[in-house]
C-alpha positions in Angstrom: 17.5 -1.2 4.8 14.7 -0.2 6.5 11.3 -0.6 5.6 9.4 2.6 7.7 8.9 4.7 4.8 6.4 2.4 3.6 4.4 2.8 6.7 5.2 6.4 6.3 3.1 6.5 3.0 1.0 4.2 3.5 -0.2 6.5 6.7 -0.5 9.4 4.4 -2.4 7.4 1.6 -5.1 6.6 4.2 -6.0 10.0 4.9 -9.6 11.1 2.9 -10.5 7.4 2.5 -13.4 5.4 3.5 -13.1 2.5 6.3 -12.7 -0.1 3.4 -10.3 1.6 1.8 -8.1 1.9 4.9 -8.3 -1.8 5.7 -7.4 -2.9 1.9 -4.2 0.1 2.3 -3.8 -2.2 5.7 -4.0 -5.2 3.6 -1.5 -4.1 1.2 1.3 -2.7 3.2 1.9 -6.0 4.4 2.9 -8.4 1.2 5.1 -4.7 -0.1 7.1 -4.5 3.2 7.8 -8.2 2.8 8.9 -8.2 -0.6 11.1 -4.7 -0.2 12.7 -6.1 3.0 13.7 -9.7 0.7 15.2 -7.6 -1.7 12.4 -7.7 -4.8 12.9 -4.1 -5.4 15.7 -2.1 -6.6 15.1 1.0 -4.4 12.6 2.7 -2.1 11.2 4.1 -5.2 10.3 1.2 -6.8 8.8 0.1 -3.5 6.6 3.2 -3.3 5.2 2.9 -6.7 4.4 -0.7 -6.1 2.8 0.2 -3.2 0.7 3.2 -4.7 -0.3 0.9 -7.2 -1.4 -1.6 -5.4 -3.6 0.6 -3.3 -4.9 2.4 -5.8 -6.3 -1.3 -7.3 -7.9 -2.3 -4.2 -9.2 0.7 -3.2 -11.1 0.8 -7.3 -12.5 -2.7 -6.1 -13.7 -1.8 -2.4 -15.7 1.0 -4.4 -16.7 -1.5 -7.2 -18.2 -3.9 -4.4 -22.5 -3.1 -4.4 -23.2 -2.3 -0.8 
């Protein structure tokens, strides 16, 4: 099974974010293409919400970081 969708959404999530933001999404995709491609999730869509979530947490701390 192919892991491109995650790239796919990933692509899409980065759109309206801030350079730190896209570099944590670029940080992320990574570790969730690994673990869909060894077989740690069911489906795609267990996949995407991992990968949602995942971004959404380290796009809260990049903001949460004082400048």
């Amino acid at each position: 099974m192919t892991s491109q969708f995650l790239t796919q959404l990933a692509d899409q999530l980065k759109h309206g974010k801030n350079p730190a933001q896209r570099r944590a999404i670029q940080r992320v995709l990574p570790l969730v293409t690994a673990r869909f491609e060894a077989g740690h999730y069911c489906g795609q869509v267990e996949a995407e919400s991992e990968l949602r979530k995942l971004v959404e947490q380290a796009c809260v701390r990049t903001l949460a970081k004082p400048a």
